[in-house]
Every structure is written in structure tokens, then in C-alpha cells.
N, CA, C and O atoms as a GROMACS GRO file, in nm:
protein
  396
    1UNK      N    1  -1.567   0.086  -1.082
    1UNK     CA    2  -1.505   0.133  -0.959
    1UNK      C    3  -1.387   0.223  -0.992
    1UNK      O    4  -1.293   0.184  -1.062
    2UNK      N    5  -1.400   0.389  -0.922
    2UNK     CA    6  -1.264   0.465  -0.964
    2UNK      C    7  -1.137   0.385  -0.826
    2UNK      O    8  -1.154   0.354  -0.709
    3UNK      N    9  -1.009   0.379  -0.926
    3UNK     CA   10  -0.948   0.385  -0.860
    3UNK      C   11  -0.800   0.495  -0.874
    3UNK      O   12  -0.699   0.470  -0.940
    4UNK      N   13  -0.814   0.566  -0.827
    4UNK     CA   14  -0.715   0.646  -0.833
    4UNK      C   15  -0.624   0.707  -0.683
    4UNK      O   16  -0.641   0.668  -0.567
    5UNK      N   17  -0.548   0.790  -0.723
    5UNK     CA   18  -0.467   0.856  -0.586
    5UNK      C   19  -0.488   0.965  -0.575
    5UNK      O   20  -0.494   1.038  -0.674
    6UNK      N   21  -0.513   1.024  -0.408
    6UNK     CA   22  -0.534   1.143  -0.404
    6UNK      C   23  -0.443   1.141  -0.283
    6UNK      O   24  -0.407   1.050  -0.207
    7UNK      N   25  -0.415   1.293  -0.289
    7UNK     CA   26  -0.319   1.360  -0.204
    7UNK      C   27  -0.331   1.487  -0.178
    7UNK      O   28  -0.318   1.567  -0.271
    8UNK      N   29  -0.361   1.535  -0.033
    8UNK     CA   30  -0.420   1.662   0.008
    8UNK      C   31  -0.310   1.696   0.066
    8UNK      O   32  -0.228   1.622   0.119
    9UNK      N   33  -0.308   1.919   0.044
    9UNK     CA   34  -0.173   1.958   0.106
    9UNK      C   35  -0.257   2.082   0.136
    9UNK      O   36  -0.316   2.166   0.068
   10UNK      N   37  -0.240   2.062   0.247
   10UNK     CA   38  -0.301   2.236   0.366
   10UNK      C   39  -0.154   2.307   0.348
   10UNK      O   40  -0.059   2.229   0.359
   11UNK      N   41  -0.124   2.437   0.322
   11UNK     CA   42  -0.044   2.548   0.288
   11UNK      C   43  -0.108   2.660   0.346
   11UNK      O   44  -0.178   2.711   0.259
   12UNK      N   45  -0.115   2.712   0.438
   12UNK     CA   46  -0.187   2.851   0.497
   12UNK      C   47  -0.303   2.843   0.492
   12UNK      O   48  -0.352   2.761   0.569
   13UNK      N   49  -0.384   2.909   0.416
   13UNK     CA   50  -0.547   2.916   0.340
   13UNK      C   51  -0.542   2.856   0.298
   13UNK      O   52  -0.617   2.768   0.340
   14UNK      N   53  -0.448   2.811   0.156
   14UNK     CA   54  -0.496   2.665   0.035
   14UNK      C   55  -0.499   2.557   0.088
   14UNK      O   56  -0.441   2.509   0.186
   15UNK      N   57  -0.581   2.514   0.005
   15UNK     CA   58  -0.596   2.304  -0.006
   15UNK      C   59  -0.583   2.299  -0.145
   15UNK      O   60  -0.654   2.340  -0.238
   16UNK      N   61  -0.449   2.223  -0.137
   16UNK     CA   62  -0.418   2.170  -0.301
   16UNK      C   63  -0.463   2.017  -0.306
   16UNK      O   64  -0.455   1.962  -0.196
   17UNK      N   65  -0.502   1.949  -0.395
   17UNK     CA   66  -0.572   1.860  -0.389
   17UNK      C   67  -0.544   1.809  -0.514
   17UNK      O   68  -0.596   1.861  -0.613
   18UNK      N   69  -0.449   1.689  -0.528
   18UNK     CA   70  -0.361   1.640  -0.603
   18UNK      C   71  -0.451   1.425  -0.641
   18UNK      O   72  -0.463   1.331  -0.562
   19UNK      N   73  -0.480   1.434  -0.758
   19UNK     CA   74  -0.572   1.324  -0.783
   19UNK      C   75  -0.523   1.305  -0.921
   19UNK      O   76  -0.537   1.393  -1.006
   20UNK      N   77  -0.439   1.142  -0.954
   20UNK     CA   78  -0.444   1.117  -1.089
   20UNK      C   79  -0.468   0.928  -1.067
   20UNK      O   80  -0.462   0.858  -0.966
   21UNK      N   81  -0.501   0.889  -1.235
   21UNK     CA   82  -0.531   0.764  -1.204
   21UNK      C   83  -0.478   0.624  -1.181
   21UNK      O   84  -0.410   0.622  -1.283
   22UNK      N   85  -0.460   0.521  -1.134
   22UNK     CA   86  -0.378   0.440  -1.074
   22UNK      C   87  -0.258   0.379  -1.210
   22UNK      O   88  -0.138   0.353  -1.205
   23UNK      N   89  -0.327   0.376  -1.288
   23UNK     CA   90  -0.172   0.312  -1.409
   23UNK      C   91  -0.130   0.454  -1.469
   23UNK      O   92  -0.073   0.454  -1.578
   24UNK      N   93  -0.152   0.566  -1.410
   24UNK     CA   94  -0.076   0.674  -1.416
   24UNK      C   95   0.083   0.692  -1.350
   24UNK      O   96   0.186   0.735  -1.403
   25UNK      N   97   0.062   0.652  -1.244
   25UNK     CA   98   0.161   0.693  -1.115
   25UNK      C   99   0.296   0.627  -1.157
   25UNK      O  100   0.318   0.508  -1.178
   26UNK      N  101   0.404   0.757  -1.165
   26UNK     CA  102   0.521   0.707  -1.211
   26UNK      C  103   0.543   0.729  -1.354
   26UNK      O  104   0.660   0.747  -1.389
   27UNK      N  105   0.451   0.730  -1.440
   27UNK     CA  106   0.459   0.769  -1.569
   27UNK      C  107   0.505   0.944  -1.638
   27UNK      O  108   0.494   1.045  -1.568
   28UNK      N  109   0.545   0.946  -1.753
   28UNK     CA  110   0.571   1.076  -1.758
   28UNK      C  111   0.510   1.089  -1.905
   28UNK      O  112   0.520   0.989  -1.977
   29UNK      N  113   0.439   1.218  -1.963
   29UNK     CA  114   0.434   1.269  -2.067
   29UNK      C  115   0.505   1.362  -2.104
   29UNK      O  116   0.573   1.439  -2.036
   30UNK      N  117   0.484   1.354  -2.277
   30UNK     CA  118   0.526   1.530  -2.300
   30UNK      C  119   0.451   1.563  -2.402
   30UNK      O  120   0.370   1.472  -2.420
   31UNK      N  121   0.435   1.673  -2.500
   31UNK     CA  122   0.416   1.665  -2.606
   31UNK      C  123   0.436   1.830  -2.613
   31UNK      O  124   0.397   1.913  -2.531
   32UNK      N  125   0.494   1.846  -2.714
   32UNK     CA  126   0.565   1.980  -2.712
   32UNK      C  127   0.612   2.058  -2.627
   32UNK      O  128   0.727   2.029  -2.591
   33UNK      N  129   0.560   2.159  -2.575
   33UNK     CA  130   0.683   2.242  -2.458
   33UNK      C  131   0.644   2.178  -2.315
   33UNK      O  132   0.714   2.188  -2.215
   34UNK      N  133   0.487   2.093  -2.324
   34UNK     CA  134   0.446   2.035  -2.234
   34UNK      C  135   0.510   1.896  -2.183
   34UNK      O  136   0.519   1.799  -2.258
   35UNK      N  137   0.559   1.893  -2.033
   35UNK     CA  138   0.620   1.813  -1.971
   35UNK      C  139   0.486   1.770  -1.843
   35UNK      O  140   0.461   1.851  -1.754
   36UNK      N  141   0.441   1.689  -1.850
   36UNK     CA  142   0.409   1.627  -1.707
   36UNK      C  143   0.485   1.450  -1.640
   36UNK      O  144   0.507   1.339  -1.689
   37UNK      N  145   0.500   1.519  -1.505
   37UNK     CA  146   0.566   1.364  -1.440
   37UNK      C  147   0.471   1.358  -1.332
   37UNK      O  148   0.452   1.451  -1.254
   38UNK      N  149   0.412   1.246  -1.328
   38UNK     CA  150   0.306   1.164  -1.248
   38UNK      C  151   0.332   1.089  -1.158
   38UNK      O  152   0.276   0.980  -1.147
   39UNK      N  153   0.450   1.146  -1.050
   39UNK     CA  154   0.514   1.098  -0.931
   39UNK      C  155   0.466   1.038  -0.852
   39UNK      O  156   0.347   1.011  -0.873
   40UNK      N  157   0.512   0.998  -0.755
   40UNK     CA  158   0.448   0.938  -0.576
   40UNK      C  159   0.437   1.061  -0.478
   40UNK      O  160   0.335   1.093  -0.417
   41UNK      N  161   0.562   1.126  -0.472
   41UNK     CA  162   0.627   1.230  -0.428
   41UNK      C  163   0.523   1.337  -0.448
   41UNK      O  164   0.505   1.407  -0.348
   42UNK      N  165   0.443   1.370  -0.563
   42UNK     CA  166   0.289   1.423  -0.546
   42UNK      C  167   0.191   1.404  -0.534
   42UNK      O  168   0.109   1.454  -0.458
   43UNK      N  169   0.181   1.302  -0.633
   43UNK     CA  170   0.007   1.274  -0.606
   43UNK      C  171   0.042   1.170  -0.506
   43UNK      O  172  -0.068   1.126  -0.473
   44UNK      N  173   0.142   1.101  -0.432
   44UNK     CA  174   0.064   0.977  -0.341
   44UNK      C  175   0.084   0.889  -0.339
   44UNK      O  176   0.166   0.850  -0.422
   45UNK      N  177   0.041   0.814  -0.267
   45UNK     CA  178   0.009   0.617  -0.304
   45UNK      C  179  -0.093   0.594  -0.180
   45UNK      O  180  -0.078   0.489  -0.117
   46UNK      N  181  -0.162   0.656  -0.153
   46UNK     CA  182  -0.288   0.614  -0.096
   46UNK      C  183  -0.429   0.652  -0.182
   46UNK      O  184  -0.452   0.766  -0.220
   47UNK      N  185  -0.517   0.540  -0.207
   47UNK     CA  186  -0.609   0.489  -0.331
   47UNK      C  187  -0.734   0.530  -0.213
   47UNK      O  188  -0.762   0.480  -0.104
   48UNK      N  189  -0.814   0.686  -0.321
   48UNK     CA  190  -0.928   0.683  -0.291
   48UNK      C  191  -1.055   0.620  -0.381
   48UNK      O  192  -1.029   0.552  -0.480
   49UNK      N  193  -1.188   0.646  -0.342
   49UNK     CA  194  -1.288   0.618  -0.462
   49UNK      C  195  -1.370   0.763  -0.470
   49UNK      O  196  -1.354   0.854  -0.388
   50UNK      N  197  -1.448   0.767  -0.567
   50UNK     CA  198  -1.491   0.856  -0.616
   50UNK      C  199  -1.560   0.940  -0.527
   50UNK      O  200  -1.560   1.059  -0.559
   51UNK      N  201  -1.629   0.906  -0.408
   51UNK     CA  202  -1.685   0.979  -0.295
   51UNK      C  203  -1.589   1.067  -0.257
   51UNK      O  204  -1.610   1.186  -0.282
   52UNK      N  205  -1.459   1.028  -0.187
   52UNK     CA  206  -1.374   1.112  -0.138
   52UNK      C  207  -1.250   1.162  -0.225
   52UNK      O  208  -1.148   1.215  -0.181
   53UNK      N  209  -1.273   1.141  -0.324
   53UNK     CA  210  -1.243   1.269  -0.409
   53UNK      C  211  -1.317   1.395  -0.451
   53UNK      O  212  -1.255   1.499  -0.471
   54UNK      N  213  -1.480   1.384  -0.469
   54UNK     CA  214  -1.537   1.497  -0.433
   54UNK      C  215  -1.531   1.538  -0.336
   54UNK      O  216  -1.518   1.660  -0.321
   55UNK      N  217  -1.538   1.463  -0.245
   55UNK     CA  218  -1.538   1.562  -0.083
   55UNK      C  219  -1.409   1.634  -0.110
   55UNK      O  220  -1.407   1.757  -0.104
   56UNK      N  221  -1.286   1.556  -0.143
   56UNK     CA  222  -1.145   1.673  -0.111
   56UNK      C  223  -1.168   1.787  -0.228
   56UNK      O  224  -1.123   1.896  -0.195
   57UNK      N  225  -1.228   1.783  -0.353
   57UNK     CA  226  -1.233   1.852  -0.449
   57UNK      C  227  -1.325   1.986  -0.363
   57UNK      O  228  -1.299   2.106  -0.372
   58UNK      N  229  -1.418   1.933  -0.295
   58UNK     CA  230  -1.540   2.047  -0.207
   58UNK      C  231  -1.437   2.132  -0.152
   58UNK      O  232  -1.435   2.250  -0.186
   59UNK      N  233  -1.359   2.091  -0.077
   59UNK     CA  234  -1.278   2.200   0.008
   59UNK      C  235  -1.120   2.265  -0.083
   59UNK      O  236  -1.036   2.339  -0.032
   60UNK      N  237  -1.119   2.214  -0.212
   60UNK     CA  238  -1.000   2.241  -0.271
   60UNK      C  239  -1.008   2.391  -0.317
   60UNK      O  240  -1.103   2.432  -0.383
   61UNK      N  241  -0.898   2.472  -0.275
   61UNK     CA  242  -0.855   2.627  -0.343
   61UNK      C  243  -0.756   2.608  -0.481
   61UNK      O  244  -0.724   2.705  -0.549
   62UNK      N  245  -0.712   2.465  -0.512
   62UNK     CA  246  -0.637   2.435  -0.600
   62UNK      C  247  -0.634   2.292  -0.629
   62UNK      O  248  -0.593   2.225  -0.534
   63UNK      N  249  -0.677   2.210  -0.762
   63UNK     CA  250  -0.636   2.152  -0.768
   63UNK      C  251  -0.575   2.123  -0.928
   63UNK      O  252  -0.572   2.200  -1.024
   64UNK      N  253  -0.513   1.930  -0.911
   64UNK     CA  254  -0.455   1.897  -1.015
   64UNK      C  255  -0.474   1.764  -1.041
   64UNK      O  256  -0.436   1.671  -0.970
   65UNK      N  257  -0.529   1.759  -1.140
   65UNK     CA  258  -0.564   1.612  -1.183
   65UNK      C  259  -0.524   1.563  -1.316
   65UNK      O  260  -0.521   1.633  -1.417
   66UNK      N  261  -0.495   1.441  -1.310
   66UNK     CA  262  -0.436   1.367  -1.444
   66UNK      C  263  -0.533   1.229  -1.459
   66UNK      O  264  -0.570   1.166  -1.360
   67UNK      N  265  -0.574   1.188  -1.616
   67UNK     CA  266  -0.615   1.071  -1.591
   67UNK      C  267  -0.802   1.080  -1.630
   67UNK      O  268  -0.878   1.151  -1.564
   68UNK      N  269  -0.844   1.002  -1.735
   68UNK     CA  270  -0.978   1.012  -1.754
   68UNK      C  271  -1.034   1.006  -1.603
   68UNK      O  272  -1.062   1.112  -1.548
   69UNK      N  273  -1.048   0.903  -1.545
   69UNK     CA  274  -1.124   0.889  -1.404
   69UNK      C  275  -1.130   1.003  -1.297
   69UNK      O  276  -1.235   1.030  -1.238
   70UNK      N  277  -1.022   1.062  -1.275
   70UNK     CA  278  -0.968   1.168  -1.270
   70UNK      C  279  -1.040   1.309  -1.293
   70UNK      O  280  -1.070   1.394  -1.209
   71UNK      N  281  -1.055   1.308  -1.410
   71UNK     CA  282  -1.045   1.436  -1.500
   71UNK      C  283  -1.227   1.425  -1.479
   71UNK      O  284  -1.311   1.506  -1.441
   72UNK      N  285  -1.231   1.317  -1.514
   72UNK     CA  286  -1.426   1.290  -1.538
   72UNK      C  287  -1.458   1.364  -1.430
   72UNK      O  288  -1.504   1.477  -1.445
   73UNK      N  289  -1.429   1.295  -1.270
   73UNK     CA  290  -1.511   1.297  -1.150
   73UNK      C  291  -1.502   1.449  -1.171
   73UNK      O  292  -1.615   1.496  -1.182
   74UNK      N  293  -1.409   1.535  -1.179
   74UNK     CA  294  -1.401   1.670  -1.212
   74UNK      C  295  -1.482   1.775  -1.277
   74UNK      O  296  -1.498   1.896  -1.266
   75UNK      N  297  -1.522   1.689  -1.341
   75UNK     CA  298  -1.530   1.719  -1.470
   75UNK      C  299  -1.780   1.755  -1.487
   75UNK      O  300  -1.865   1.832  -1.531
   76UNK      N  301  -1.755   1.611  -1.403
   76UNK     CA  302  -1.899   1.585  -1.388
   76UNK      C  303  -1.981   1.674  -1.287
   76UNK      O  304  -2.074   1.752  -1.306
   77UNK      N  305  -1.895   1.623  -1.138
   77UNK     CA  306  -1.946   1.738  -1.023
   77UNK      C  307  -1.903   1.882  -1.030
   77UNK      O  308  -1.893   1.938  -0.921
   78UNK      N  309  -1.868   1.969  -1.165
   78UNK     CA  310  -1.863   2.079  -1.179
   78UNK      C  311  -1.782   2.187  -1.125
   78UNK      O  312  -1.808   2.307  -1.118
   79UNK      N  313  -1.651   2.104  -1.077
   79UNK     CA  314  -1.507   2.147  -1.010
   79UNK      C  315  -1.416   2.192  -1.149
   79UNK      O  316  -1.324   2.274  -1.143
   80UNK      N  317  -1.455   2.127  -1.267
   80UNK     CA  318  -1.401   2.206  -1.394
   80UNK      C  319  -1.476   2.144  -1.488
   80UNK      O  320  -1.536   2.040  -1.514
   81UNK      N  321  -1.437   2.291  -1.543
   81UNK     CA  322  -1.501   2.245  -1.711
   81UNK      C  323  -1.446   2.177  -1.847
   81UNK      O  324  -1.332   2.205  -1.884
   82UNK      N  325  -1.527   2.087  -1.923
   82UNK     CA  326  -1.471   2.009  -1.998
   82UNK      C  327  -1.362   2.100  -2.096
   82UNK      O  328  -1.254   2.064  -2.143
   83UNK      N  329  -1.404   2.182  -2.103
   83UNK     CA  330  -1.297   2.271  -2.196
   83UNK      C  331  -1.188   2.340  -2.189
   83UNK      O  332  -1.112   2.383  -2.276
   84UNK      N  333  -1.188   2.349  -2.045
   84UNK     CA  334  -1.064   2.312  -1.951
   84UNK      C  335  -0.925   2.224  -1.986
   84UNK      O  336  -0.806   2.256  -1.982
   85UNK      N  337  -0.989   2.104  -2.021
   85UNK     CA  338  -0.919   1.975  -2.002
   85UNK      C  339  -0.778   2.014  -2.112
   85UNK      O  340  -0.792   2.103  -2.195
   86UNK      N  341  -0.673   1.951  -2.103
   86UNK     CA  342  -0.543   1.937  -2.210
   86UNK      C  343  -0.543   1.795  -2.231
   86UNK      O  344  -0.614   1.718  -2.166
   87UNK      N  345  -0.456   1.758  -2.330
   87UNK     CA  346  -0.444   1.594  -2.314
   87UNK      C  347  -0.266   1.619  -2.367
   87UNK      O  348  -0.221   1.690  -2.456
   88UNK      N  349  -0.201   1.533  -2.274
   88UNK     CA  350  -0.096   1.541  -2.310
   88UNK      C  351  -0.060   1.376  -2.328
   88UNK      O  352  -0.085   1.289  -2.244
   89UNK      N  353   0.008   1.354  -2.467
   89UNK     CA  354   0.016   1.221  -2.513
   89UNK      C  355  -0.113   1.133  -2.510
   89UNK      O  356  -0.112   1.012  -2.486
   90UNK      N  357  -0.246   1.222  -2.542
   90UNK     CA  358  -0.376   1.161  -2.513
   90UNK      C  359  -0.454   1.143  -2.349
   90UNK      O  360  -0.569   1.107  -2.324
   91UNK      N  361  -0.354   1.180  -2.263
   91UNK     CA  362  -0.389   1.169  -2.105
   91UNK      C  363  -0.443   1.286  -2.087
   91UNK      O  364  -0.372   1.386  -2.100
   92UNK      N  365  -0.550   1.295  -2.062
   92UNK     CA  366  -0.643   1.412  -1.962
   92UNK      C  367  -0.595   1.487  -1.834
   92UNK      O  368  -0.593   1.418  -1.732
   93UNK      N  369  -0.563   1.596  -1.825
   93UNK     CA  370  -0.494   1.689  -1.725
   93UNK      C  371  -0.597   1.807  -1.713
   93UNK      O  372  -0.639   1.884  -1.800
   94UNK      N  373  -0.620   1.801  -1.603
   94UNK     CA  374  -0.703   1.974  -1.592
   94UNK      C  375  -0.667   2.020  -1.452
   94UNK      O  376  -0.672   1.937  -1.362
   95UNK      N  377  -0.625   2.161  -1.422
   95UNK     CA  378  -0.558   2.236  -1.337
   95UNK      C  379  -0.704   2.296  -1.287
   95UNK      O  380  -0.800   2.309  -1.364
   96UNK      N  381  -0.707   2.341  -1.110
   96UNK     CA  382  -0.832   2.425  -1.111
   96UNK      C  383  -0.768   2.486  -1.005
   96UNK      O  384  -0.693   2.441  -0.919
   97UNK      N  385  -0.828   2.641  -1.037
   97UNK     CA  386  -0.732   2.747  -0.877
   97UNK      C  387  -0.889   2.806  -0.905
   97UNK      O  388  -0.944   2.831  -1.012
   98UNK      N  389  -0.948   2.819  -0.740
   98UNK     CA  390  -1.050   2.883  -0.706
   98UNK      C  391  -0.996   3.053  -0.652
   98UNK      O  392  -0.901   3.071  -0.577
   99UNK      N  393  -1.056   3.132  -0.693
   99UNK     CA  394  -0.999   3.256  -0.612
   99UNK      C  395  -1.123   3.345  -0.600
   99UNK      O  396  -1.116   3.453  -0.542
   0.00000   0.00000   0.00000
């Protein structure tokens, strides 16, 4: 069962579409010039499952995901590519802007 957080933000035209995985939230990486912080304040605290994260990924012009579960569902339904992916401190991050 995925459990992760997602968090949708309508901005004009975009849908940013903000998804990382639940013992993520609150955590911070770094590893060289790379900084990520895995807030509430972005991604959320309302827990989707894997259905409606593709659906928000379908309508996304941008998104951002942290987190194998995360990164996979992404990764699988063809919203990004594995080679895409970064790992910062070993955590899976992949950015996607449709244009």
C-alpha cells in the first residue's frame, strides 16, 4: 500500500503537483550544493494512494516528487523517466515541467 502526501497548487494555467513519501515529511537532505527540505508547508499532510496520485500527475504542468514510492509511481506510469531521477543522501527526487 503507497502511502504518501500529495499536494495540488492551481497558479493560472499550471498544476504543480507536489508528492513525497510519508517518513519523508519534515526531513531534510543535502549532499553537496544540493539542499532539499521535505516540509508540510509543501507537500502537505493529507495521505493519498497510488490511484490519485496518477490522476493529479494526469493533469500536472509541473511536478515534484521525493521518495522511492513517490518517484516509482512516476516513474512507472511514464510522468518521468528513470534517468531523470537524483538521489540526494540516497532519497529519490525527480522534478517534471511539461511545456
Amino acid at each position: 500500500m503507497m502511502c504518501v502526501y500529495l499536494k495540488v497548487y492551481n497558479v493560472g494555467e499550471e498544476v504543480l503537483v507536489a508528492v513525497c513519501d510519508e517518513g519523508l515529511l519534515g526531513k531534510e537532505f543535502s549532499e553537496g550544493e544540493v539542499h532539499l527540505k521535505v516540509s508540510m508547508a509543501f507537500y502537505g499532510d493529507e495521505s493519498a494512494d497510488y490511484d490519485e496520485v496518477v490522476s493529479a500527475l494526469q493533469d500536472a504542468t509541473i511536478a515534484n516528487l521525493v521518495g522511492e514510492q513517490s518517484v516509482a509511481c512516476a516513474v512507472e506510469n511514464g510522468f518521468a523517466d528513470a534517468s531523470d531521477v537524483i538521489y540526494i543522501e540516497g532519497v529519490p527526487h525527480v522534478q517534471m515541467v511539461c511545456m
